[in-house]
N, C-alpha and C positions, 0 to 999 in steps of 0.2 A: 457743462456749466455755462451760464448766459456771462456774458462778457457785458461787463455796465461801462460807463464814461469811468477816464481815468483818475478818479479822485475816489474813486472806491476797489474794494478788495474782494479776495477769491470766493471767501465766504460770505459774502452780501446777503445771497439768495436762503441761503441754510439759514442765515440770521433772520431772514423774516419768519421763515416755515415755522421755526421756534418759537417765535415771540409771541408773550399774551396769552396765549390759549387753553396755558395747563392752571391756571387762577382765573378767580372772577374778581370782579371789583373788591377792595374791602369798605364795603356798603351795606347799611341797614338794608336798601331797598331788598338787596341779595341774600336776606337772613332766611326766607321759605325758598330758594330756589333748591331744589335736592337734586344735590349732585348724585347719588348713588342711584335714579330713577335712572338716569341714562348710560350714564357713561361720558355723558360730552364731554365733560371737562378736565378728561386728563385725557391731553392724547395717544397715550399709549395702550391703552384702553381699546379694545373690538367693541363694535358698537352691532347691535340686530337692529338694522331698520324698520324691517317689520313689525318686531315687539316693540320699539321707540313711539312710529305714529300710528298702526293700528291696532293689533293684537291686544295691548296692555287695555287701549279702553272698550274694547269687544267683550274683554274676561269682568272689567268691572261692571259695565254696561251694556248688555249686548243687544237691549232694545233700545237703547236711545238712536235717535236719528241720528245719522253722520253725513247726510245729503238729503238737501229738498231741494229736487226741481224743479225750476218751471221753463216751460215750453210752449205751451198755447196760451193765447190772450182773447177773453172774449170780446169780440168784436163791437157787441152795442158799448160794454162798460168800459173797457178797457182795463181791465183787473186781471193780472195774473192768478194764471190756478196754477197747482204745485201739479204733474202728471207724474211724479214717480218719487217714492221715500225709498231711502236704505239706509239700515243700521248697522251699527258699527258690526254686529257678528255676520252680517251678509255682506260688506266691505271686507270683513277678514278672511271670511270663506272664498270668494270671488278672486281677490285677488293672490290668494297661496296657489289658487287651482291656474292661477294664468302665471303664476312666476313657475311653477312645475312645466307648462308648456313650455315657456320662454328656453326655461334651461337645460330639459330632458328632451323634447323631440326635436329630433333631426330633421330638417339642415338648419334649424333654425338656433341651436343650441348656444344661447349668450351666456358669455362667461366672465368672471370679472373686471371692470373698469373696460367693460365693452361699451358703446355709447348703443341706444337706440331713442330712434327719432321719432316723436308724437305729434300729427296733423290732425288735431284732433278739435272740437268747438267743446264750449264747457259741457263738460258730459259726465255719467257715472263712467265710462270706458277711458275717460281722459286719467281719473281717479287710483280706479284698479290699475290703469297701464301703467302709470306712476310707480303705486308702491309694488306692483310685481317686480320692475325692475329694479330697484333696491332693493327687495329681498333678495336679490339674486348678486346683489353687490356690483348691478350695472349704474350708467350713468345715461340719462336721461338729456333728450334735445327738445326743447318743447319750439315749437313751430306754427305761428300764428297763421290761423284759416286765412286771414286776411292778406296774406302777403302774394307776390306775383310770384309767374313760375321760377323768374331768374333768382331773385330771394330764396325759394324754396330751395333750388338747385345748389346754391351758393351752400349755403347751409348744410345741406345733405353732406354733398360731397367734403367738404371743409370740414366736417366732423369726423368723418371717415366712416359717420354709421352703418352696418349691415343691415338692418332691419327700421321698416318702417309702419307705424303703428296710424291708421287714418279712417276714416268712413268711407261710403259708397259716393257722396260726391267729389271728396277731395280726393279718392283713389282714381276716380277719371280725366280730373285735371292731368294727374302724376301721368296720363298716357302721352302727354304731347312732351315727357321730358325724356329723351330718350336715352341719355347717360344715365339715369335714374332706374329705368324699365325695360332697360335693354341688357342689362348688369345682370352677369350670371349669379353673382352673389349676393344680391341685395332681393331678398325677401321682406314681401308685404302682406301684414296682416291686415284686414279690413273688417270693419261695424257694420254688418248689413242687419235689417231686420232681422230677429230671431228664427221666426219662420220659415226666410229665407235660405234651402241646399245649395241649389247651383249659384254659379258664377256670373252676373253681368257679360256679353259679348265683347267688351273694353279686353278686357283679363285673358283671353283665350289662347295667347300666344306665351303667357308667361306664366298659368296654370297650378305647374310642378312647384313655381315659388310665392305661391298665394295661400290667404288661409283665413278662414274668416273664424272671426274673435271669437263670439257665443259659441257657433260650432262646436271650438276646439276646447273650450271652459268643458260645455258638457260631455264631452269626449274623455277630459281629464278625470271630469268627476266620477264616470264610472268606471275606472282602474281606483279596483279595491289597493292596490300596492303603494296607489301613491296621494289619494284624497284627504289621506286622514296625517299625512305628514304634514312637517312646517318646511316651506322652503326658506332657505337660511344662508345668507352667506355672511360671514361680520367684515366690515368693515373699518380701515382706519380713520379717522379725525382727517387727514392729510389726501383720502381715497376723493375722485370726484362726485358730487353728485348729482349736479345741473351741467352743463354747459349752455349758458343762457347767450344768447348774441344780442349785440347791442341793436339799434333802431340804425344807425348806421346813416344816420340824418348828415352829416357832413365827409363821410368817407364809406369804404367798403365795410360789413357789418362784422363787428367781430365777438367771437364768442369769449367770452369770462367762465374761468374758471371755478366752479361755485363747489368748495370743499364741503364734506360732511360736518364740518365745524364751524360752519354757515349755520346751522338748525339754532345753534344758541344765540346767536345775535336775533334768528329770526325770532323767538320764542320771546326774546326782552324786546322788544319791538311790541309785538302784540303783548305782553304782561304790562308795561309801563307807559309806551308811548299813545298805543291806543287807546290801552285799558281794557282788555275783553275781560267779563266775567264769566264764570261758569253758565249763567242762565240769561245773559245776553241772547239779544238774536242779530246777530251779525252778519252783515254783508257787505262784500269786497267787491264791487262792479267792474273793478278792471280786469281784463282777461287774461288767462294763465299761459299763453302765449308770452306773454310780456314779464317782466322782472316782477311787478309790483304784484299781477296775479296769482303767479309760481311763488313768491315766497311766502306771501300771507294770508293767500285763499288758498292755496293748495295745501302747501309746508305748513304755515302757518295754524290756519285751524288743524293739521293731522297733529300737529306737537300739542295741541292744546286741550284738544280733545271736545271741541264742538262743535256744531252743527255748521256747514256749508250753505248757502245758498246760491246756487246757480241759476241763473236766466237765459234763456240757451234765447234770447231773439236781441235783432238791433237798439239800439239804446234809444226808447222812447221815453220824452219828459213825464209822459201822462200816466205812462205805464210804470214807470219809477216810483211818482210819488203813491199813487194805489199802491203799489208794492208795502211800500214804507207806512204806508197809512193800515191799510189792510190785513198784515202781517205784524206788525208792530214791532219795525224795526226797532234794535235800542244803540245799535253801534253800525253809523254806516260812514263806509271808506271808499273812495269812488275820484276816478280822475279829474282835475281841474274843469276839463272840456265840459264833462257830465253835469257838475254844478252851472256851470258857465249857460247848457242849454235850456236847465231847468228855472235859470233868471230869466231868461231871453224868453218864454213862454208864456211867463208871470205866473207860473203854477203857486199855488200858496198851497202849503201842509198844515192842519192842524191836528197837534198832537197832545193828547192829554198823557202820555206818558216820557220819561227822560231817555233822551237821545244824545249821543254824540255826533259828529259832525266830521271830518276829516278830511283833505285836499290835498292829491299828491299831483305830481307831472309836472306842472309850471306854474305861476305866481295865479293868486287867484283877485283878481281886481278890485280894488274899494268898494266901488257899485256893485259888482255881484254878492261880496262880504254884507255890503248893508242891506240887498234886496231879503237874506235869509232872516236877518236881524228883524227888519221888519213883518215881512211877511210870513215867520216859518217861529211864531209865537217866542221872540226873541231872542233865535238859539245859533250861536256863532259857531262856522265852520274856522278850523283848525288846522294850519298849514302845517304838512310835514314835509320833508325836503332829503332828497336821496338819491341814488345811481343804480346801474345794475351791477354794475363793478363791486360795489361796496354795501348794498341793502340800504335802509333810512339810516340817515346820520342826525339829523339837525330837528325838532321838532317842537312845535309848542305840544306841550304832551298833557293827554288827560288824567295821567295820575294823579290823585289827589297830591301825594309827596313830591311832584314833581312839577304839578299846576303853576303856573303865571298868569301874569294876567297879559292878555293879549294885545300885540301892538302893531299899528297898521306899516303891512308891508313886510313886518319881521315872519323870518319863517322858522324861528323859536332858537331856542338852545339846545347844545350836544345831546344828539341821546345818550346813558348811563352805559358806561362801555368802552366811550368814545372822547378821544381828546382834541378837539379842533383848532386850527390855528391860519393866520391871514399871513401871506409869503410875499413878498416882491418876487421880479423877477429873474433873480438871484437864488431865490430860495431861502432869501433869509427872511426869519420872522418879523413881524412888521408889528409894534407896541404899541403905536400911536391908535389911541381910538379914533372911530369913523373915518380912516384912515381904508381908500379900497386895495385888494389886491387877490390872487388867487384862493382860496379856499384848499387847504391840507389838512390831511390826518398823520398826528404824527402819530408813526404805529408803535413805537414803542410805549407808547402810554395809552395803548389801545386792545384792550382784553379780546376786546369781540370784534377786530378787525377781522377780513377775512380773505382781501385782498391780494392774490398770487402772483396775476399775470393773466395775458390774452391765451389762448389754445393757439397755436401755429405761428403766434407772431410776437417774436423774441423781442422785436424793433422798436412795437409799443410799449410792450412792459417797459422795458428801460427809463423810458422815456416820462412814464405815468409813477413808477418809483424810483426815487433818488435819495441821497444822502443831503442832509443839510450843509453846510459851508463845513460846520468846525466838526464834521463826520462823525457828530454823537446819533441824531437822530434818523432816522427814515423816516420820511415823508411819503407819503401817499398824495399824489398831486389831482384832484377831481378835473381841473379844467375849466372850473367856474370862479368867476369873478365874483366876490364878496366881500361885504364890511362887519366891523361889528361895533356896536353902544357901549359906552358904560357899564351899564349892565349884563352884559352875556348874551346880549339877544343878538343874533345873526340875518343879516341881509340880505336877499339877494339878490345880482346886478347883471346877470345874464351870464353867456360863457363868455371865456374868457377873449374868444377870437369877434364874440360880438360886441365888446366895449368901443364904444365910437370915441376916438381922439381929435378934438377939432380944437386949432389951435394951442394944442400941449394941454386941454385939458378935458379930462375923462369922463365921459357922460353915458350914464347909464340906460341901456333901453327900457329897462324896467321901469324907470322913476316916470320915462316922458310918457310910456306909456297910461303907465296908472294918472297922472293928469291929463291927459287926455279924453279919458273916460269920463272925466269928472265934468267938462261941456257937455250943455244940457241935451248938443246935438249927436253926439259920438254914441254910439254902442260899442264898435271893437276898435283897435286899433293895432298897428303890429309898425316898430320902428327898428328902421338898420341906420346903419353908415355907407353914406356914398361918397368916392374919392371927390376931393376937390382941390385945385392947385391952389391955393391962397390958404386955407383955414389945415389942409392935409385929409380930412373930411367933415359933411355937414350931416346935419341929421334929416330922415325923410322920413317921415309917416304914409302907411298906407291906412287910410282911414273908410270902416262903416258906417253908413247913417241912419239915425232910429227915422223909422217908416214916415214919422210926418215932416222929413226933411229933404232937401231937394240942393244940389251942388250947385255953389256959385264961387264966382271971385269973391264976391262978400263973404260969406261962410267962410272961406280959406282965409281969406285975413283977419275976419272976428278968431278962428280959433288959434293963427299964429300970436295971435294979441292977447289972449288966454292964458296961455301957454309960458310968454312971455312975461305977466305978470303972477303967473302963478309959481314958474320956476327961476329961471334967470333969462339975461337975453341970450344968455351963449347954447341954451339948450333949446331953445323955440324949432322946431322944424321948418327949416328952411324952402324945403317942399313940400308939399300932400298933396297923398292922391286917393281920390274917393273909388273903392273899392266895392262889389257885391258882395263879397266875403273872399275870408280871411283863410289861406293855406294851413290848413293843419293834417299831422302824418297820423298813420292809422295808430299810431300812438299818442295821440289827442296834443301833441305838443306843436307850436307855432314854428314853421319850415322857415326861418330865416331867410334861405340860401335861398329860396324859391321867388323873396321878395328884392331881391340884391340882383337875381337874374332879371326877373323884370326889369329894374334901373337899367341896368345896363341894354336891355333891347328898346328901352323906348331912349335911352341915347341914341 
């Protein structure tokens, strides 16, 4: 039993597990949700993964597409062609025959609440690996292509997984790790072409614990004994199903433990916040590597039961909007960065059919918001706001029942589920409108929370849940600094360790940011706090300039003077420093710490 700070008790932890999960809201919006389709909502209930996100729409649909994707781009046009479909009955086939490898052949035989680790790029193999392991009632690591070997390593081993699921080139990075490769125990399946018998020269030393993917499918498939089974394991509400690790942007990366009772928050997310329809064509740009991708491009569409689209190449603007133009997107979700590079390009979309719009990661700036308004046949991107700890929380959400009208800056209200509330740092709740302070869920008034704790680190959990003062409520602590309106609309002011304090008062990177943009000479801009004896800290900008601008001491004092009249004087940046671009982690979000380090080496 985790041992919490001494104003709480032995049963803390039981009180969370319990809480919320065996009811849904009592809400209209909740009147079509059919509890008896799943199982989610009682947790005492075994849950079949399999029949939850594929099997159920294979038996209804077994031709409709469950993956489109694309991988090559032609070169004169720059138009994605889709080079491979599969539907839902050849997703359900695929993947029973690879959770029967997973589980039945030795050495490789994963058993439940076993974790296995996917290095995989968006892929039909990333897909099946998925829900194989869930049918077999494992738990899944997803592991972004992108990341370095120590990352990868961190991660491996810190999950504790046996098995590691990757392609032909990320299986040869894996040689230079040799606590990884050298592990008697740790078997790797690898994606080589189909074609492909033998083994790469890489492989030669560890052989006996290799096994390439397709191969081993069709190996399964001709054991008449076990092709035509379901592989099946159920699961409880409480069992894991992701261990997702954070970006790990200010400390060592840590993995969240993402319960099978996760699916229903993820499913009201995309029912409400998004709005996917049945005959939407939806696509999720951020990668399933990452929280955002794994729950609502992977998870997400498998609950919902429709089409995928994957883009297996680097995020090009041009290539994007062809996408969206060409295919005719009607619901697209894609990281702040993504919209950010497709202003910065001046790509213009015209779309003669209705779209959605969606921005997650970080705040999405006035000028980019108005660049779409204007150029993209007047259709506003829609800020949603969330963790990997927790899924989306806070959104301007497209449900019609849920629609507002949009307000610059705000990154909407609660999603339906979810009870949000602004803390001092006491933890008490804070009344005072536009009044800033940390951002909480109290989870007692939160159905679809889903928030447990870190995997291996008892330290932070504590720390990220607490009891309120008068030890009615738990809280769920984000870490991020926020206010809120009159009206319910919620704001966001950066985290909480990046609120600049200069002379006793509180000044939001976010705000100086977003006015900064708004000089006619700024493109990007990215603001910390640097210490200072007099004020305790000032504000510094590190500042981009649009192409036909050029760095002077005049520019820096016209834009201090901007600034100054546009916000207060206590918020003007006291320094700027003109910048070729802006730090951002392969999780498209701005590296503060990277800009604080620099202060500190050009002191």
């Amino acid at each position: 039993m985790i041992q919490v700070a001494s104003r709480t008790h032995a049963g803390f932890f039981r009180k969370i597990c319990a809480t919320g999960h065996g009811r849904l809201l009592n809400s209209r919006l909740y009147s079509s949700y059919d509890e008896s389709r799943s199982g989610t909502n009682h947790p005492s209930q075994a849950v079949d993964l399999g029949n939850l996100l594929c099997d159920r729409h294979a038996r209804k649909n077994p031709n409709k597409i469950a993956l489109n994707y694309f991988a090559k781009v032609h070169e004169d046009t720059l138009a994605p062609e889709i080079q491979e479909q599969t539907t839902w009955e050849e997703l359900s086939i695929n993947s029973n025959l690879f959770a029967h490898f997973l589980h039945q052949e030795k050495p490789i035989s994963i058993r439940k609440h076993e974790r296995v680790a996917i290095l995989l790029p968006k892929s039909l193999e990333l897909m099946i690996s998925s829900i194989a392991t869930w049918r077999i009632g494992g738990c899944i690591v997803p592991l972004f292509t992108g990341l370095g070997q120590d990352s990868i390593k961190h991660r491996i081993l810190d999950s504790g997984a046996k098995v590691i699921i990757t392609d032909a080139s990320n299986r040869e990075r894996l040689s230079s790790i040799p606590e990884i490769v050298d592990d008697p125990s740790m078997k790797i399946i690898t994606v080589y072409d189909r074609s492909i018998k033998s083994y790469p020269p890489f492989v030669a030393q560890s052989v006996a614990r290799e096994f390439n993917f397709w191969e081993r499918i069709q190996h399964i498939a001709s054991d008449v004994t076990l092709r035509d089974q379901v592989a099946s394991e159920k699961v409880d509400q409480n069992d894991n199903l992701i261990l997702m690790y954070t970006a790990g942007s200010t400390s060592i990366p840590n993995a969240v433990m993402v319960p099978v009772k996760a699916l229903q928050s993820f499913e009201a997310y995309m029912t409400y916040s998004l709005h996917v329809q049945p005959d939407d064509v939806y696509w999720n740009v951020a990668d399933p590597g990452w929280a955002y991708g794994m729950y609502y491009n992977v998870c997400g569409t498998l609950l919902s039961g429709i089409t995928t689209i994957f883009l297996n190449e680097p995020f090009d603007p041009s290539v994007a909007v062809r996408l969206v133009q060409d295919h005719r997107v009607t619901n697209l979700a894609a990281p702040t960065t993504c919209y950010r590079a497709i202003a910065s390009s001046g790509i213009t979309c015209h779309v003669d059919f209705p779209i959605k719009l969606t921005s997650v990661g970080e705040p999405l700036s006035p000028a980019v918001g108005q660049f779409y308004q204007k150029s993209w046949n007047g259709l506003r991107v829609h800020e949603h706001y969330g963790q990997t700890e927790m899924g989306m929380l806070v959104c301007n959400h497209h449900h019609p029942a849920l629609k507002k009208e949009l307000r610059q800056g705000a990154m909407g209200s609660p999603m339906p589920g979810f009870q949000m509330a602004i803390v001092d740092a006491e933890n008490h709740q804070i009344k005072k409108i536009g009044h800033s302070g940390q951002l909480a869920i109290c989870v007692n008034e939160s159905p679809l929370n889903f928030f447990r704790g870190y995997w291996n680190n008892d330290h932070k959990t504590v720390k990220r849940l607490v009891l309120s003062p008068d030890g009615d409520t738990i809280l769920s602590l984000t870490g991020d600094a926020a206010r809120m309106d009159q009206d319910g609309y919620f704001y966001y002011e950066g985290k909480s360790q990046d609120i600049i304090m200069t002379s006793a008062v509180r000044i939001s990177p976010r705000e100086v940011e977003d006015a900064l943009v708004d000089h006619p000479a700024v493109k990007e801009s990215g603001v910390v706090g640097a210490p200072d004896s007099l004020r305790g800290e000032i504000v510094v900008a590190f500042v981009v300039l649009k192409h036909n601008y050029v760095e002077s001491e005049d520019l820096r004092d016209n834009i201090k003077l901007f600034i100054k009249d546009k916000l207060s004087k206590h918020q003007y940046p006291r320094e700027i420093y003109f910048v070729e671009s802006l730090p951002y982690g392969t999780n498209g979000k701005l590296q503060r710490s990277w800009l604080k380090n620099k202060i500190i080496q050009k002191e």
